[in-house]
N, C-alpha and C positions, 0 to 999 in steps of 0.2 A: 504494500500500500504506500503511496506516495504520502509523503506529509512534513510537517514540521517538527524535530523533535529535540530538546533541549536535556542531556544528562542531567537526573537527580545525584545529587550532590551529598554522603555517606560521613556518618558523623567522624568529628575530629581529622577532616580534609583540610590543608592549609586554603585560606581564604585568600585571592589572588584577584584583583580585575585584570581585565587587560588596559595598557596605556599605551598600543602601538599607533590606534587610532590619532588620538592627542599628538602624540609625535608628530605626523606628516602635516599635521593641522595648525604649527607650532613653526615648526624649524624650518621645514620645507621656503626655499626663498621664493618669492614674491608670492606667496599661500597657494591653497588647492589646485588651484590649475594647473599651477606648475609640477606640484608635488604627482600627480595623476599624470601628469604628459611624459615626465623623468621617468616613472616607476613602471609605467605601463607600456610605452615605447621599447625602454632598455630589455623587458623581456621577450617581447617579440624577436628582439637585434638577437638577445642569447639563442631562441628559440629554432633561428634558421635556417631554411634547409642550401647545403650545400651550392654555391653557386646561384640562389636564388635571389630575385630583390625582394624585399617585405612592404607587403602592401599595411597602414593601418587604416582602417576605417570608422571614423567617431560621428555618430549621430545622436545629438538632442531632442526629444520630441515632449517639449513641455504641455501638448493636450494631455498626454499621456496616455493609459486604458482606461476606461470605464470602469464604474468600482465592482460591474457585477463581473466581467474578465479579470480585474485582478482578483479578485478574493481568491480564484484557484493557485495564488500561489500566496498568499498573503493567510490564508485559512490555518489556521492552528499557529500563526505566529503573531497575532493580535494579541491575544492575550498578554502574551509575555512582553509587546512593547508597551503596553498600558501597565502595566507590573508597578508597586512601586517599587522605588530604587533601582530601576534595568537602567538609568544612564539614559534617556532621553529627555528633554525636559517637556515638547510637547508634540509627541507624534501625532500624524496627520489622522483624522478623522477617517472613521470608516465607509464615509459615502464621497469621501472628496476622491477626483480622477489620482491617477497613479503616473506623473512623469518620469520618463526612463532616458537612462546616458545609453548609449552602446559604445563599445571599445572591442573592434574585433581584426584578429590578425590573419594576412595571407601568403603564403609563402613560407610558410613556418610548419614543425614538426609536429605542432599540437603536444596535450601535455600525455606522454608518452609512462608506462608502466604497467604494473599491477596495481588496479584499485584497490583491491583489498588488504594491501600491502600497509601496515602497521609497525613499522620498527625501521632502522636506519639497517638495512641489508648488505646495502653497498661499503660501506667498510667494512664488514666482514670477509666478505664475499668477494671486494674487488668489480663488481658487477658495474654495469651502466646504471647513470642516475634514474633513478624513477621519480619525472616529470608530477604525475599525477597526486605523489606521496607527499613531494615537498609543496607543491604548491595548497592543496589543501587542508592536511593534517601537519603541520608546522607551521611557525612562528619563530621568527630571528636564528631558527638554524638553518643551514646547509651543506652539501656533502663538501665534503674539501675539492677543492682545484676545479668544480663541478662547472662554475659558469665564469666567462669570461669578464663580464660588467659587474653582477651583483654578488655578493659577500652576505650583506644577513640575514638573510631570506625574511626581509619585511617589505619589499615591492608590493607587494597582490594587499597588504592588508593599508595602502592605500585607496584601495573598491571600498571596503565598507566603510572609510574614513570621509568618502565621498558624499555620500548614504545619508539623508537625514535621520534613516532607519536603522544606519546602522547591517546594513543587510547588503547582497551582490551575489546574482546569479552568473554561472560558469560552464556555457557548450562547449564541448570539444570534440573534433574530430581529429583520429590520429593519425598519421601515415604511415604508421608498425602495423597496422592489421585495420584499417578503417570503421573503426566500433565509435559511435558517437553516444556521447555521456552528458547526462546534465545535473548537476548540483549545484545547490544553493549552500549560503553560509551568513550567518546572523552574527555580530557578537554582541554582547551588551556588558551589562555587569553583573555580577551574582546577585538572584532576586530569588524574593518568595510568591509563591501564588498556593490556595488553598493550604497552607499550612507546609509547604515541601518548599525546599531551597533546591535553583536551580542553578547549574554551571553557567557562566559568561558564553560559552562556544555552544550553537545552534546549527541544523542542519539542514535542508530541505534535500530531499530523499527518498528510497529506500533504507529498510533496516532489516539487522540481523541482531535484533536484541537493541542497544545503544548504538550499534557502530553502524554508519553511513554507509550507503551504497549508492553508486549515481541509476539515474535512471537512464535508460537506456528502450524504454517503450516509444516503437517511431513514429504513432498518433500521438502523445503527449510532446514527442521533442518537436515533431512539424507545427502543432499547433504553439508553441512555445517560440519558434523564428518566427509564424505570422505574425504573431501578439507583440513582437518585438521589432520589425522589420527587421531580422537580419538578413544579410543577403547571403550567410553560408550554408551550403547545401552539402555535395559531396568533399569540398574542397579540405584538407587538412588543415589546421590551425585550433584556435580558439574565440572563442567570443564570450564578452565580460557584459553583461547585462546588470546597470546598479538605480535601482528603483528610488523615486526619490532624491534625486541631486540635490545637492546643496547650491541655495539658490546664488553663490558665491562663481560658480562653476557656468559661463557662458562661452557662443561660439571664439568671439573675439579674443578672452583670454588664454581659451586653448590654442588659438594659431599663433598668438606671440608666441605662450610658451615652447610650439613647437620650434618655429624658427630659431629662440635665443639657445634653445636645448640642445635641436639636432640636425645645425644646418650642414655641417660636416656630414653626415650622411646622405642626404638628400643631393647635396652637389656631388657626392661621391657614387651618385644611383644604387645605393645600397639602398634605401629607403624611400617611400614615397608614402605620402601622408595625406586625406581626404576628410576635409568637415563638413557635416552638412547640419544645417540648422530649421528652422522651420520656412526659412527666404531660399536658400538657396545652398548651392556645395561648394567648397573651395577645393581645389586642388594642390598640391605643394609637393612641385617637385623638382630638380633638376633643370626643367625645360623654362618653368612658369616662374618660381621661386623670388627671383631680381623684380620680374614684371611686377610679381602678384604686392612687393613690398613699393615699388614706386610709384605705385593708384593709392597707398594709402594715404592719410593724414598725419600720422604718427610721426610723433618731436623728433624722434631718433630714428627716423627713414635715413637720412644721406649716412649715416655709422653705420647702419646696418647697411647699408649697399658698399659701401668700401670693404666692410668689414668677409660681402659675401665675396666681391672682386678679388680678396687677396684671397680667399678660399679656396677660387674656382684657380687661380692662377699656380697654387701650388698641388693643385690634382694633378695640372697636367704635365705630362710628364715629356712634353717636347725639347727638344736641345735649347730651349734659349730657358729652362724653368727648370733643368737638372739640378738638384741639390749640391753643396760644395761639401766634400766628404773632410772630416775632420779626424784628428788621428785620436785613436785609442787612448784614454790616460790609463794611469801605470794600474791591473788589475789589483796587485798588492798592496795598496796604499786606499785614501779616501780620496775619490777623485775631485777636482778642485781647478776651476777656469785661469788659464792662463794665455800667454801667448804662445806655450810650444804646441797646443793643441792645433795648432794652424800652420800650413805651411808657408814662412817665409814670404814668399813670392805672393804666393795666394792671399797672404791676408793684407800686403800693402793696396793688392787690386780690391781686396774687399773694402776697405776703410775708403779705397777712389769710390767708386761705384756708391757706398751709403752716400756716401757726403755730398753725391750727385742726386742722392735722390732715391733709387733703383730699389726693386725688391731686391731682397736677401734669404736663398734659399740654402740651410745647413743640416746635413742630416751627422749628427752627434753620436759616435760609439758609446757604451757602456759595456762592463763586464756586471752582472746579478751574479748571486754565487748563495744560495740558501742555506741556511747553516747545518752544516753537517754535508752539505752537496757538493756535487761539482760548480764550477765558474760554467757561466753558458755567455756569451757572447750577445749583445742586443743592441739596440738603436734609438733614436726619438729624432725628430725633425722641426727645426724651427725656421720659421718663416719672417721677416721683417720688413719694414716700410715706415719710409717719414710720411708723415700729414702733418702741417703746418694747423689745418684746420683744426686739428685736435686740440681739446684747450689743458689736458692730461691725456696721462698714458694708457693703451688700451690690451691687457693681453687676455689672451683663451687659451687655457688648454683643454685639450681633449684626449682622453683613453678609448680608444675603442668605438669611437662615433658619442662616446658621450660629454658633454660639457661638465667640466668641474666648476663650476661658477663661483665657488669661493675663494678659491686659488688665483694669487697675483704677487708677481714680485718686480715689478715693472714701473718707474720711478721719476723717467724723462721724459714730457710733455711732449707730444708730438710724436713720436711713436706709437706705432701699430704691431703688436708680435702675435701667431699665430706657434701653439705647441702642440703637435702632434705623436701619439703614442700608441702604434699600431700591435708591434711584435711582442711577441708574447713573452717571455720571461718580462721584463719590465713591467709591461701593462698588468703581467701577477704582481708583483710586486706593488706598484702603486695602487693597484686595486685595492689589496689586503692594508693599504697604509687608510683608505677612506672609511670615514664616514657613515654611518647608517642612511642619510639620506643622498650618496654620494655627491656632497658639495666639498669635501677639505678633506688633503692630505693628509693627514696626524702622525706625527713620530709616536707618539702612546698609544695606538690602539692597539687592542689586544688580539688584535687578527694580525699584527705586523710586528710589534715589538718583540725581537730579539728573535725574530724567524729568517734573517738576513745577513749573513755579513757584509759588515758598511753600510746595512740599510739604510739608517740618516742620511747617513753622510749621501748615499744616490739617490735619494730623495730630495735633499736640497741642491745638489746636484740640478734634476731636471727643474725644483721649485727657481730655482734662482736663474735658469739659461738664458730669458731673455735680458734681463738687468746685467746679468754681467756681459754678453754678449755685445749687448752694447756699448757699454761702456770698455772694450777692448777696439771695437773697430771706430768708435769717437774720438778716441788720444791712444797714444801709445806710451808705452810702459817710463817709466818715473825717470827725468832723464834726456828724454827723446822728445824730439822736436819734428813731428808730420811735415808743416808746414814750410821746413829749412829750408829746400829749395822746390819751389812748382814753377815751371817755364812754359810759355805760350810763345812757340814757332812758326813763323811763314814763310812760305815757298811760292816763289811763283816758280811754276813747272813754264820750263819754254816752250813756241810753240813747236812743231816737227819740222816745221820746214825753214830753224834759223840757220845762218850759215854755217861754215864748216869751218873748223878750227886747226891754227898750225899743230895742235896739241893731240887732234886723233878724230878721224869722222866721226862726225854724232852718229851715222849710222851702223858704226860698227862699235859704238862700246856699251861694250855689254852690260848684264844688270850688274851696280854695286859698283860699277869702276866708275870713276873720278873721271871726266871728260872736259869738255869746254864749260859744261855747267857744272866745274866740281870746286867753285870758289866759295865760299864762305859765304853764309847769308846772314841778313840783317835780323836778329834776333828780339823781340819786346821784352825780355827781362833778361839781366845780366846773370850770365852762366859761368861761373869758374871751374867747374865740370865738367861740361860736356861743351863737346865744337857739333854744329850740323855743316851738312856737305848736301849740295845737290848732285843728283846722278840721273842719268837718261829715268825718265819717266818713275822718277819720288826720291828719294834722300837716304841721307848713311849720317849715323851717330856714332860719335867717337869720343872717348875718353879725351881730356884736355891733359897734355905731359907735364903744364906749367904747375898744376893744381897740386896742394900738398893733400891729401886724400881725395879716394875716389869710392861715392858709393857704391855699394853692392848689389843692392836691388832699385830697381827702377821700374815705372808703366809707364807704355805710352799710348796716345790715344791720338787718333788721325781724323779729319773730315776735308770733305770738300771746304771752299771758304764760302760764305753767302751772302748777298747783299743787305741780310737785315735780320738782327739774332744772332743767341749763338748756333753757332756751326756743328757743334757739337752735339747741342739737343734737336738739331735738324738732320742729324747722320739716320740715313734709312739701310736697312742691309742690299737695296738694291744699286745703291751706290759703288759700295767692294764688302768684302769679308775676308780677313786677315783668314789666313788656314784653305781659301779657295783659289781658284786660277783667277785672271794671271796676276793678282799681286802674292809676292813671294817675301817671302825674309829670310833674310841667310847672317849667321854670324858668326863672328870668330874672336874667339878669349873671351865669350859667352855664350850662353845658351837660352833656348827660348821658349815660354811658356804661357799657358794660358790662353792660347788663340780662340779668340772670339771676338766676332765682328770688328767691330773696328778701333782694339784695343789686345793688345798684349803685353807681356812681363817678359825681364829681363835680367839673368840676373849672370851678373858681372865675375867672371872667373880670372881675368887680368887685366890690367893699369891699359894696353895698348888694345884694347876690344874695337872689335866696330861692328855694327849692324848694320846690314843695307838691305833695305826697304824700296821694292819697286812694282809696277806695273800699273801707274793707275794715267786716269787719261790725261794726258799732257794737256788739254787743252782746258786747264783745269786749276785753280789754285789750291793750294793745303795749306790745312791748318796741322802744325804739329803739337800735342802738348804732352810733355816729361812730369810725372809727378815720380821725386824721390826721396829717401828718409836716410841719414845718417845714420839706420838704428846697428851697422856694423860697417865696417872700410877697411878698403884692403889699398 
């Protein structure tokens, strides 16, 4: 028999309410909406099947059902919300209609197991997690290592925290064997009614004595999707049905929420998310996402659209958005941001490029090493960008497609940093350091403390990446001066058909050799390091022999010249591309690095070096500009 049934409660029981509800009601930042989009998103994202994207679909229907269609699921659980002491202060009348949330997942495993299954197996046993066990018979546990995003198994008991009732229905369909389930779950607080005390945790069901069984009769569950509009039929997943919303819980705050929560998946087509309210459906996804946010009104439209632009720009994984790989710090020690983390060469280009402006993509090693385990090798990836427009600093991290939105260590006004944390040792690792409602890393928590070695320390490690990141490629180390020498060079290239010189035909000297145009040119900032040389179709950089030291590393960065602006922020790559035909770079007593577009690194292996740089159209002026750093000389 289907019905409601609340455990009686057997003398000398410890007395317990539950307070997991309060929690998400409480803590969760910016309240319910959010708390419901976090919790019920992120199990969908754990729930997915292989290689699939997850659809969620959220609809509102504040008419709701009719009191004579709800009573079949509301029947035998009246009483106990009218109770006194159940923890309601004034549940809804029994003739008033019955508004319903839906929350339902696609592309997902559905909650997989033995329903009948009572006890934690899987460590015993070793077995696969049973889906079914944790989700509905627990509360703040979970099996170890079991989900990727969530740690205290209190997601799901944000549904009845939604609930004015207190209450949330749960179809599933699974894709282990296709058997669709439906139960309900009440909690409230220990109450009496006729003289008997009953338990907090309620069931709607079948029963075998006290213990719950889902129903599974397919006139009660089809009638149960009509009464609901769901739209899942054969499909695999879940869907959360929670009667009574709290009337806090609207369409508009659940698509903020979705956006600020999980726009990282959504631009990453892992995720696509659909509202529908009693007007009309939103969509959100990948395609729409940018659109759907610059129709709106919202204070924080242009941040949220930079904020999606830097997003989508470090998904992609084209040659000009490659990450800049950073080397390993030392695994035996507590890692700790410096400059030998960067290559040399590479990070004076990178300090050019910020200061110009540029995003900044770094994908950052770590060693994780579990205590008592082996060292595993892992990564995280940080993204950067100046805005002027920003009036402070803006960072995200994300684990797993989830937003940690309490986490910030980012300090310099006008900066934008994006921190990504995909692979898995680390994202274990940060995981076990969060939160119940995952907003904050914690050194103390007791899913993470002292289950790591160096765990802090790689913890503040990723906490800290973008503050110190930046503050490495803004100035250089105590000492050192960026700015010593930066030169701005001009070339006028002659045209092909000037005369011919007693010193060697212009048609036959070849690239890099000195010819009739190999005389010194007029320079706009005084160099006592470097001489430039014109050469058949571009120029050659030379060590000066007068100079008493010579830097070691150097960029340079080339454009056409232009009538109006800089030259430099008008460089298109159909102009030239250093590393493609026909402009060439050849050197000698150094070596050359870094090629891309219209800028590369150089770094200096002898006092009598030269570089020569050629093929571009002669019929053309250049701008030459040297950015270099005294931070060593030879």
């Amino acid at each position: 028999m289907t019905d409601w049934r609340f455990r009686t409660m057997g003398r000398g029981e410890v007395n317990i309410d539950p307070i997991e509800g309060e929690f998400f009601s409480t803590e969760a930042l910016g309240g319910l909406s959010e708390a419901l989009i976090r919790e019920s998103i992120q199990n969908s994202l754990d729930a997915a099947l292989r290689g699939r994207q997850v659809l969620v679909r959220i609809l509102i229907d504040l008419e709701g059902i009719h009191p004579t269609g709800s009573e079949r699921y509301l029947s035998g659980l009246r009483t106990h919300l009218q109770a006194p002491r159940s923890g309601l202060g004034d549940p809804p009348a029994p003739d008033a209609p019955m508004p319903f949330l839906v929350i339902e997942d696609f592309g997902t495993r559905g909650l997989t197991g033995d329903p009948e299954q009572d006890e934690d197996q899987e460590e015993a046993t070793g077995g696969p997690k049973n889906d079914f066990f944790y989700f509905w018979r627990n509360v703040g546990r979970t099996v170890e290592g079991a989900t990727a995003r969530g740690r205290w198994g209190l997601g799901k008991t944000v549904f009845q925290a939604a609930s004015r009732i207190n209450t949330f229905f749960g179809l599933t369909i699974r894709r282990e064997d296709g058997r669709r389930m439906l139960l309900g779950q009440s909690v409230l607080k220990i109450h009496r009614l006729q003289g008997r005390k009953y338990a907090p945790y309620g069931y709607f069901g079948h029963f075998d004595h006290d213990f719950a069984l889902p129903i599974e009769d397919p006139d009660l569950i089809d009638r149960f999707r009509r009464d609901f509009s769901l739209l899942r039929q054969d499909e695999p997943g879940l869907s959360v049905v929670v009667p009574f919303p709290d009337p806090e819980i609207d369409s508009r705050s659940l698509i903020q929420a979705v956006i600020h929560h999980y726009f990282h998946p959504i631009l990453s087509k892992a995720l696509v998310v659909s509202v529908h309210d009693d007007r009309q459906e939103h969509i959100l996804d990948a395609r729409s996402l940018s659109a759907f946010i610059a129709a709106t009104e919202w204070e924080e439209k242009a941040a949220l659209l930079k904020r999606l632009d830097l997003t989508a720009w470090s998904l992609d994984r084209s040659a000009a958005s490659r990450p800049v790989q950073l080397k390993m710090p030392d695994p035996t020690r507590a890692p700790r941001w410096d400059e030998s983390l960067f290559d040399p060469v590479g990070l004076l280009d990178l300090r050019e490029r910020f200061e110009q402006g540029e995003r900044i993509m770094l994908q950052v090693p770590l060693t994780v090493q579990r205590s008592g385990g082996v060292s595993q090798p892992s990564f995280f990836t940080v993204c950067l960008e100046r805005d002027e427009e920003l009036d402070r600093a803006e960072d995200r991290f994300i684990r797993e497609g989830v937003t940690i939105a309490g986490v910030s260590s980012l300090r310099q006004r006008g900066i934008r940093a994006l921190v990504s944390v995909t692979h898995p040792p680390l994202s274990r690792l940060l995981g076990d350091a969060e939160n119940p409602a995952h907003t904050e890393w914690q050194e103390r928590s007791p899913k993470f403390k002292g289950r790591y070695r160096l765990g802090p320390s790689c913890l503040r490690f990723v906490k800290n990446s973008p503050q110190e990141i930046v503050r490495i490629l803004s100035r250089p180390a105590q000492g050192r001066d960026k700015h010593l020498l930066e030169h701005l060079f001009f070339v006028d290239l002659p045209p092909q058909d000037l005369p011919e010189t007693k010193q060697r035909p212009a048609d036959t000297a070849g690239p890099g050799e000195s010819g009739p145009e190999g005389r010194e040119v007029d320079i706009t900032a005084q160099d006592r390091f470097l001489r430039l040389r014109r050469v058949k179709g571009g120029f050659r950089i030379m060590g000066n022999p007068e100079a008493g030291r010579m830097p070691k590393y150097m960029t340079v960065e080339v454009a056409y010249d232009v009538r109006r602006g800089n030259p430099f922020q008008q460089y298109q790559p159909l102009d030239f591309q250093f590393g493609r035909p026909p402009v060439r770079v050849l050197a000698e007593g150094a070596s050359i690095h870094n090629l891309e577009d219209n800028r590369f690194a150089v770094l200096v292996e002898r006092r009598d070096f030269q570089v020569d740089v050629s093929g571009f159209d002669t019929n053309r002026d250049l701008r030459i500009k040297t950015s270099t750093a005294l931070d060593s000389a030879i």
